[in-house]
Each structure stands twice: as C-alpha cells, then as structure tokens.
LUMZAZA-52855 format. One line per field, with one value per residue (C-alpha): x, y, z; residue in one letter. Coordinates in nm, 4 decimals. Layout:
<sites>
x X; ...;
y Y; ...;
z Z; ...;
resn A; ...;
</sites>
This chain:
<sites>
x 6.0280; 5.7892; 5.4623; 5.2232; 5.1342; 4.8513; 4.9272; 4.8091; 5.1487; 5.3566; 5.2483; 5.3222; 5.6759; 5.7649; 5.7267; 5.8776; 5.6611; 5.3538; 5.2342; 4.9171; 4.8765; 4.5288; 4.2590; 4.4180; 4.3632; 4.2737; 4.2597; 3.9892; 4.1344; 4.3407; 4.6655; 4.7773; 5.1134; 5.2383; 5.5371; 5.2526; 4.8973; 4.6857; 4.4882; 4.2042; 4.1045; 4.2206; 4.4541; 4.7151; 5.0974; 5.2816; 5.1940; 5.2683; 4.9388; 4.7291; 4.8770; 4.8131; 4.4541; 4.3581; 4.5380; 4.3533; 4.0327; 4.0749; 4.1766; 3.8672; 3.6603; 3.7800; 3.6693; 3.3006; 3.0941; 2.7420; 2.4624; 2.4543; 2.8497; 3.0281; 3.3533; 3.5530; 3.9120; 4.1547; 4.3941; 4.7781; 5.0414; 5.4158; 5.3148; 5.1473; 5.0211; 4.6616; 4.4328; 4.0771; 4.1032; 3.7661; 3.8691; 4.1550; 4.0407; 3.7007; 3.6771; 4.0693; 3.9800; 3.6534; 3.6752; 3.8061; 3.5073; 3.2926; 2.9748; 2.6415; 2.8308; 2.5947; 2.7781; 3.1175; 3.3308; 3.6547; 3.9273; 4.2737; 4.4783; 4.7003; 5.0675; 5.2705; 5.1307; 5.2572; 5.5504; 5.5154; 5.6290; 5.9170; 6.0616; 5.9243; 6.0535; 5.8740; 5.8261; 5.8782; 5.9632; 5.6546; 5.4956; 5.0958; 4.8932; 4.5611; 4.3435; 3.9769; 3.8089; 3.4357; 3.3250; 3.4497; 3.4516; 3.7113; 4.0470; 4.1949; 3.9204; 3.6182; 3.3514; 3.4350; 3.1574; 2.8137; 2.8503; 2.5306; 2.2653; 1.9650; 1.7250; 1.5475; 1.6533; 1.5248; 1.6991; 1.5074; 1.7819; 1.8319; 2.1700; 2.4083; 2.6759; 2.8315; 2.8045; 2.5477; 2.2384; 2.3221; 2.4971; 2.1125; 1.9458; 2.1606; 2.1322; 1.7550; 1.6740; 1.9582; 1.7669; 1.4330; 1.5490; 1.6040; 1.9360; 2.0061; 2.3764; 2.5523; 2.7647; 3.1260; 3.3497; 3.5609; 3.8988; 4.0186; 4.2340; 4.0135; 3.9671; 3.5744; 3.3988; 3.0250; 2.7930; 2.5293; 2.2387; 2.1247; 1.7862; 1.6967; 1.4145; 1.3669; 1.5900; 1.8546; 2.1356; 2.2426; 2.6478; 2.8033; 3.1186; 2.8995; 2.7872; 3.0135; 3.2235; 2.9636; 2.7635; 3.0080; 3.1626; 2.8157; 2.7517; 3.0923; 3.0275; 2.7063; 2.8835; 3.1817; 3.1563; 2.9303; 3.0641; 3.1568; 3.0060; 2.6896; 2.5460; 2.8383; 2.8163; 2.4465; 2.4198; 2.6804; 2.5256; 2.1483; 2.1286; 2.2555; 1.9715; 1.6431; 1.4736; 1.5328; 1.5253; 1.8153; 1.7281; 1.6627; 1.9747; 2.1582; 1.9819; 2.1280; 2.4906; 2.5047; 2.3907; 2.5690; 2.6243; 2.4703; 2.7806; 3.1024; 3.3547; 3.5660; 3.6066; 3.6912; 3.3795; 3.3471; 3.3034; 3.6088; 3.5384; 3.6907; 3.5765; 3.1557; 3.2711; 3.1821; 3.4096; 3.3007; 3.5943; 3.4814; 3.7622; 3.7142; 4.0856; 3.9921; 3.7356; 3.9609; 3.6088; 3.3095; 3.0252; 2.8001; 2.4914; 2.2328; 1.8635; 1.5908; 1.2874; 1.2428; 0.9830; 0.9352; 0.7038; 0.3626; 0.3536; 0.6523; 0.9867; 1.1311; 1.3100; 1.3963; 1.6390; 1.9010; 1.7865; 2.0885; 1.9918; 2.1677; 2.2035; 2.0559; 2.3214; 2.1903; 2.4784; 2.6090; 2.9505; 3.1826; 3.5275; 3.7674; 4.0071; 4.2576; 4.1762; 4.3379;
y -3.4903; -3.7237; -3.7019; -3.5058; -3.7532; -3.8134; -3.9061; -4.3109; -4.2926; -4.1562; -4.4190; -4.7044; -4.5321; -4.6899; -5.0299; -5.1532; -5.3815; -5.2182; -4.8235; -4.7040; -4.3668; -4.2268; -3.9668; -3.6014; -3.2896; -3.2714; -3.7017; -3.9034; -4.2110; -4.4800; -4.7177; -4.9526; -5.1586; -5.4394; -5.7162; -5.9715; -6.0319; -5.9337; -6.2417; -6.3161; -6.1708; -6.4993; -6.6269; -6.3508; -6.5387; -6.1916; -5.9295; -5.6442; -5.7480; -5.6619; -5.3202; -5.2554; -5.3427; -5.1476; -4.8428; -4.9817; -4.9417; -4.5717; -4.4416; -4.6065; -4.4477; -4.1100; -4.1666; -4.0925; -4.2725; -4.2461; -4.4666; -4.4083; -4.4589; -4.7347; -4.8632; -4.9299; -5.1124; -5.1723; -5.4915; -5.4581; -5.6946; -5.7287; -6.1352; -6.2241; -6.5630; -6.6313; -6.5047; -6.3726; -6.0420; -5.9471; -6.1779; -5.9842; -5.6063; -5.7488; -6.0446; -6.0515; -5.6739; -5.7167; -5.5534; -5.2558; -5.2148; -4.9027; -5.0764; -4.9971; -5.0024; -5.1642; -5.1197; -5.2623; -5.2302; -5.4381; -5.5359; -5.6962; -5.3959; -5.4332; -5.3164; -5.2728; -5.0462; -4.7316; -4.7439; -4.6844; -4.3449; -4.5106; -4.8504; -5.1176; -5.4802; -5.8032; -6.1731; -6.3232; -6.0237; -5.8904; -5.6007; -5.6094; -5.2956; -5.2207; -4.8742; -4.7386; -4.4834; -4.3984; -4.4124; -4.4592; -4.7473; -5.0333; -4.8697; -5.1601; -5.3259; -5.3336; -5.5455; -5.7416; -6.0332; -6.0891; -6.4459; -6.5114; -6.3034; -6.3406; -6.1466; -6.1621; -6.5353; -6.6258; -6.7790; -7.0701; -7.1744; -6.9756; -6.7788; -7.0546; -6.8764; -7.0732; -7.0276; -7.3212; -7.0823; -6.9011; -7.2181; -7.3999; -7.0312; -7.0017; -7.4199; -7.4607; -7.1587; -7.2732; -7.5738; -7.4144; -7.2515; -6.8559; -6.8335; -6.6603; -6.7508; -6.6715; -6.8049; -6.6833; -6.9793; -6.9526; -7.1087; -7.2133; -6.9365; -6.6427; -6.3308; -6.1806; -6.0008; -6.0005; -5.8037; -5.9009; -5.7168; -5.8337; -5.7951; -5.8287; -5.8485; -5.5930; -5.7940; -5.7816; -5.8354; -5.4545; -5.4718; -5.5786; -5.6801; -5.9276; -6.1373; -6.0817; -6.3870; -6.5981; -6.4756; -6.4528; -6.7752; -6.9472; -6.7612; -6.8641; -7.2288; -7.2343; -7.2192; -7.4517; -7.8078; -8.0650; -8.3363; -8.7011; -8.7875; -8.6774; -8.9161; -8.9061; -8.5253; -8.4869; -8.7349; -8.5313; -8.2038; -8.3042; -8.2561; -7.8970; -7.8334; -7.9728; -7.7553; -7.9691; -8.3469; -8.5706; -8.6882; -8.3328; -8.2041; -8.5098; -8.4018; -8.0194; -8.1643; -8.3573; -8.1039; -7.9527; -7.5531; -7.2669; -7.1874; -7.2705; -7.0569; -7.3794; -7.7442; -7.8516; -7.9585; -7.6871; -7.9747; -8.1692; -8.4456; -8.4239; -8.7732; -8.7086; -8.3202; -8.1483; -7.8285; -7.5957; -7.3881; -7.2058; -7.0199; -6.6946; -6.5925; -6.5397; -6.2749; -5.9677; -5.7307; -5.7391; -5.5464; -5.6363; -5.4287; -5.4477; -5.3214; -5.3725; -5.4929; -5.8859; -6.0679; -6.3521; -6.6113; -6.6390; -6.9489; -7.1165; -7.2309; -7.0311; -6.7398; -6.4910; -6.2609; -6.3102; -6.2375; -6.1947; -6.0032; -5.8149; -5.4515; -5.1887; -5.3598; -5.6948; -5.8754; -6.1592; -6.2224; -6.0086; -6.1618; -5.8943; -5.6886; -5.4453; -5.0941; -4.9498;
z 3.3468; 3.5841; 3.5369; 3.8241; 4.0708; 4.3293; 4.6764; 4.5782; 4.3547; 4.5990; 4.8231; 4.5811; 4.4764; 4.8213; 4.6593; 4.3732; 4.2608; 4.1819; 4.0680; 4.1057; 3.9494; 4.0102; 3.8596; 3.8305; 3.7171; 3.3119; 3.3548; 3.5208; 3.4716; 3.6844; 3.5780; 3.7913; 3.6530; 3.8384; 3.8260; 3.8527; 3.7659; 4.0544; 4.1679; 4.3395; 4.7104; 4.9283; 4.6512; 4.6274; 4.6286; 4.7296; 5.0398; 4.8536; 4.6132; 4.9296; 4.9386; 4.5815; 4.5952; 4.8782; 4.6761; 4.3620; 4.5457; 4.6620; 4.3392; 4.1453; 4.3911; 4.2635; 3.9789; 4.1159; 3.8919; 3.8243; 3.8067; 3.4260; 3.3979; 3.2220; 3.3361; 3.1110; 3.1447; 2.9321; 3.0082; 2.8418; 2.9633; 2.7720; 2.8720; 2.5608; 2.7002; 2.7000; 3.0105; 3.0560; 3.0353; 3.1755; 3.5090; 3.5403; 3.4875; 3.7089; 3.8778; 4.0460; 4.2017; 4.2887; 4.5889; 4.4012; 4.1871; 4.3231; 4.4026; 4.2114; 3.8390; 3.6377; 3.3083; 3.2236; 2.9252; 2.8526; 2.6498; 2.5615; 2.4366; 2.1383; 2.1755; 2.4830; 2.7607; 2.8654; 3.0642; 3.4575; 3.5713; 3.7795; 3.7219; 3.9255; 3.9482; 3.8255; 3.9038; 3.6057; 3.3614; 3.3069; 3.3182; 3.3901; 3.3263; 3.3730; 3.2959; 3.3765; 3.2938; 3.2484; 2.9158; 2.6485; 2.2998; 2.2781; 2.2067; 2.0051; 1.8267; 1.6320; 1.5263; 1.1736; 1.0819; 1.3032; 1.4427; 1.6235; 1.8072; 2.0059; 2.2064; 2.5567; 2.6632; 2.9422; 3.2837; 3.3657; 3.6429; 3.9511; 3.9999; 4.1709; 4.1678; 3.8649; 3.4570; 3.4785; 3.4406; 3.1896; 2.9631; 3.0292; 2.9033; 2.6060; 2.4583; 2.5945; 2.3575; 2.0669; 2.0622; 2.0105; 1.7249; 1.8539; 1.8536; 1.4990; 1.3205; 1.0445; 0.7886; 0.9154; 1.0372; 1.3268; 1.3913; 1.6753; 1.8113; 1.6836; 1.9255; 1.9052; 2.1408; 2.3590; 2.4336; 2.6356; 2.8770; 3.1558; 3.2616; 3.6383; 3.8893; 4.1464; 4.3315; 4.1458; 4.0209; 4.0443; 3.9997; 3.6267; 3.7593; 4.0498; 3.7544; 3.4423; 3.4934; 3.4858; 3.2277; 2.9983; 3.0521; 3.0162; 2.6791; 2.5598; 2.6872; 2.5066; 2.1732; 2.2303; 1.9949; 2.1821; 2.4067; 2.3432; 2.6699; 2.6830; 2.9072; 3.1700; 3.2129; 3.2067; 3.5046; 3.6588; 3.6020; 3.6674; 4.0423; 4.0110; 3.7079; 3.8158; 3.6624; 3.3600; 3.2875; 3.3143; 2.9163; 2.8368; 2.9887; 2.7664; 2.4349; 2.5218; 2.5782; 2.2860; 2.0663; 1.7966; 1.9272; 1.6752; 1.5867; 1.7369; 1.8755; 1.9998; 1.8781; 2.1696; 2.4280; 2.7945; 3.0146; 3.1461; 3.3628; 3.6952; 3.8407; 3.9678; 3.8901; 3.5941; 3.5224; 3.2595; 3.1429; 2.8218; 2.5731; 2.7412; 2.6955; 2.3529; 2.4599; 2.3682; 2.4222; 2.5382; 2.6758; 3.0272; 3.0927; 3.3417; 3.3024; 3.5019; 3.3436; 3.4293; 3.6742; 3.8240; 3.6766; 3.9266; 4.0880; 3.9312; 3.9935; 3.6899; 3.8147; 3.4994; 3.6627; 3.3945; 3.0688; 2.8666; 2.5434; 2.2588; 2.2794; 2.0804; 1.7757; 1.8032; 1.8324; 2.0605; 1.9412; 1.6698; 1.5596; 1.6554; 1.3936; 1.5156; 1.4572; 1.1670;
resn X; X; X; X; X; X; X; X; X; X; X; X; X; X; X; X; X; X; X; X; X; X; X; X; X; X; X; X; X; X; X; X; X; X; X; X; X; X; X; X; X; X; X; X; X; X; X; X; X; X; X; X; X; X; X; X; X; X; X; X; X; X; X; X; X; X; X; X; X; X; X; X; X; X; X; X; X; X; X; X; X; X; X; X; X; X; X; X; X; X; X; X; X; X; X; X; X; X; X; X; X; X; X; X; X; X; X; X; X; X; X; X; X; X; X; X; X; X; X; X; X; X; X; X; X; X; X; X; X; X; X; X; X; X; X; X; X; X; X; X; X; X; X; X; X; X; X; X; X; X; X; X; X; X; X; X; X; X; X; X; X; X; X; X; X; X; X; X; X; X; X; X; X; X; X; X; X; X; X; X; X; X; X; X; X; X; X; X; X; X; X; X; X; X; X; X; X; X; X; X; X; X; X; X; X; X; X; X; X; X; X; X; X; X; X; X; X; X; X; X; X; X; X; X; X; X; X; X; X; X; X; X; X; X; X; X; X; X; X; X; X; X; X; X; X; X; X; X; X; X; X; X; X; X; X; X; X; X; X; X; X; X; X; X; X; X; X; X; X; X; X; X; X; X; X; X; X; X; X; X; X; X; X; X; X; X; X; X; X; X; X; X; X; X; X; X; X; X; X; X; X; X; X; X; X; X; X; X; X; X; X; X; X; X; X; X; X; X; X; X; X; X; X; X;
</sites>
C-alpha cells in the first residue's frame, strides 16, 4: 500500500525524476530523493532540479521551526563516492533553508536510504536522498577518540565570504599554543565529525546554513599537513589577509597543523590563485551553532564576529564509528 501523501508529492509524482514527500500527520519531517545530486542555485545541469527546489522549499517551511530549533539532515545516496555532505543537505538548497535557523545538524547516513514511494528515474543510476527534521542526534554515528579542541577563538579577519577567516583564526591561535590535541592518529581516509559555535556581533551572522560552508571548511583546512610552498602561497594569500604580515602569514603556512586530519597540504596553486579545498568529504557529522555574545574590538580593525568554539562537550573534531 502507498504511503499517505501531501499535495508537494503529488506534484512531484508528475516527474520522474525527483519525489518530494513532505511533513504529515504523526511525521514532521521532509525526504526529498532524486536521480541526481541537487546542485547549486545558478549551476543546476537539468530543469526539472528547479522544480524540485522550489517544492523542497515549501515543504521545509512546514516544518515551522523555531528560533530554538535545530535542523537536522541526514544525507544517504546508493553513490558511495566521496562528497560533502553538509554542502549538499545545506549549501546546494540554500534557498530552501527557512531563514533565521541558527542551528544545524548533519550527517552521511550509513546504509541505503529508504526507497521513494514511486519509482523515479536517474542520471547515472543513482539514487540521492536527503531528510530533515527538527531535532534530533546523528542517526549513524557517534563520537569514538577526542582529536583536538579549543575554546572562544577569535576572528581576527573580516567575513569575505571565503574559509580564509576562519583558516587565519584557527593557525594564528594553533600557533600560540591554545589549540589542545591528543594522541589519536588519523589516516588518511578517516570519517570524524565537528562541532563548532559560532559566536556573533549584534550584527550578525544570524543563519547556520549562511556560514557553515565556510566555517567548516576553514576548521578542516586548519588541520591539513603544512605546505611545501610556503612562500609562494603566502604572497598569494597576503593581499586578501592584511590584517596579518606577509612573514607572519608564511610562518602560519609552513607550520606543522595540531594535529592532522590530511597529509596532503589545503592550498593548490592555481597560477597567482590560491584555492583552499580542505577534506570535507570526510566530514560524515558535524554540528554548527550560532550564539550571540561577541563584540567588536573599540577602535580596531579586528572584527570578532566569528568565534568558533566547542560546545558544552568540548570537542572540535571526533573520528566517527558506526552506531552499533
């Protein structure tokens, strides 16, 4: 027997290559399966992925979240290649994301997702599912060994849009010795997880999924292996960081990370362009708060409107188990 449906699932039974099912009675929740990953607004290959984020968007606002709400999504796709999981449950819909969440909760599921309450066809042969829901702990893993931690670091960059600011944060305070590691080692290829608060001004930030990407990716950045071109990326990089030195920003490059999560450098060298892509695939969960509670610094150029911290468990990054 099929499932109940809302009216968003009738809609999308009219097109075979995506299902949204949204909140209904007994289940405030929302699925959305797809025959491809839905990509970014502006970047979408296929029509019919315009259709199923507008649909996306109406049945997450059903969910009527509030203020004190996480949302919490849970990424399962039969393609087992690697992909950010937080960039697809977040950052691809971002226009689907009710506005004003200031909590988010994510994860790469283990096993294959549910299947969709009608078939529905696929570029490539894979299926692509994606659930919310408010509330809620990771469905698929737990914490296993404390890799690092740190509390109230302090943006000394203003937000630019890029994982710059928080990468800068994270090393300056590495290298001053208050970024706290442990013993565990970490092969390449390991899944762990993130949790991180952000602390803002009065002016903001006020949406998690606005600034996840970047936060996350410059955490993860922060503890891939140094370069072996320090000097070539820090001239590169030095006109979009003045709030530090050209040596300085060298000495932070070159340095060795608290403890790495890569061996492999962030920064590849796209002629004067510096790219920093960190190993967020591997990023099967992870947490993004925001709290107010930052100012800015009186008469100075340091804004502190990111202050990632730990949470209430003090703990930056846990290498992921399944649950039993």
């Amino acid at each position: 027997m099929m499932p109940s449906c809302t009216s968003s699932v009738i809609r999308a039974m009219t097109d075979p290559w995506f299902l949204v099912a949204g909140p209904r009675a007994g289940l405030r929740q929302v699925e959305a399966w797809s025959g491809y990953p839905l990509q970014f607004a502006g970047q979408r290959r296929f029509p019919w992925a315009e259709q199923m984020a507008r649909q996306l968007q109406t049945a997450l606002s059903e969910l009527a979240l509030s203020p004190a709400e996480t949302l919490v999504g849970v990424y399962l796709p039969t393609d087992a290649s690697p992909c950010d999981a937080e960039n697809r449950l977040f950052v691809n819909p971002a226009e689907c994301i009710p506005k004003g969440v200031t909590s988010l909760r994510f994860e790469r599921g283990a096993g294959p997702p549910p299947p969709p309450p009608v078939p529905i066809s696929t570029v490539e042969g894979h299926v692509y599912y994606c659930r919310y829901r408010p509330g809620g702990t990771w469905e698929s893993w737990e914490p296993a060994e404390l890799l690092a931690r740190w509390r109230r670091v302090p943006r000394l960059l203003s937000d630019d849009g890029s994982c710059r600011p928080v990468w800068l944060a994270i090393k300056t305070a590495a290298a001053a010795g208050r970024i706290e590691t442990f013993d565990s080692a970490v092969q390449d290829g390991t899944p762990f997880g993130l949790r991180i608060v952000v602390h803002a001004t009065g002016q903001g930030p006020r949406s998690a999924t606005a600034v996840s990407e970047n936060v996350i990716d410059g955490a993860v950045a922060a503890f891939h292996a140094r370069a072996s071109n320090p000097a070539l990326i820090a001239s590169a990089l030095a006109p979009r960081m003045p709030v530090i030195s050209q040596t300085g920003l060298e000495e932070l490059v070159a340095a060795d990370p608290p403890r790495p999560l890569s061996s492999a450098s962030p920064f590849i060298v796209k002629g004067t362009y510096i790219q920093i892509s960190p190993c967020d695939e591997r990023c099967y969960a992870g947490d993004v708060e925001i709290r107010p509670g930052c100012t800015r610094t009186p008469g100075g150029t340091e804004r502190r409107a990111i202050c990632p911290e730990e949470t209430d468990r003090i703990t930056l990054t846990d290498r992921m188990l399944p649950r039993k």
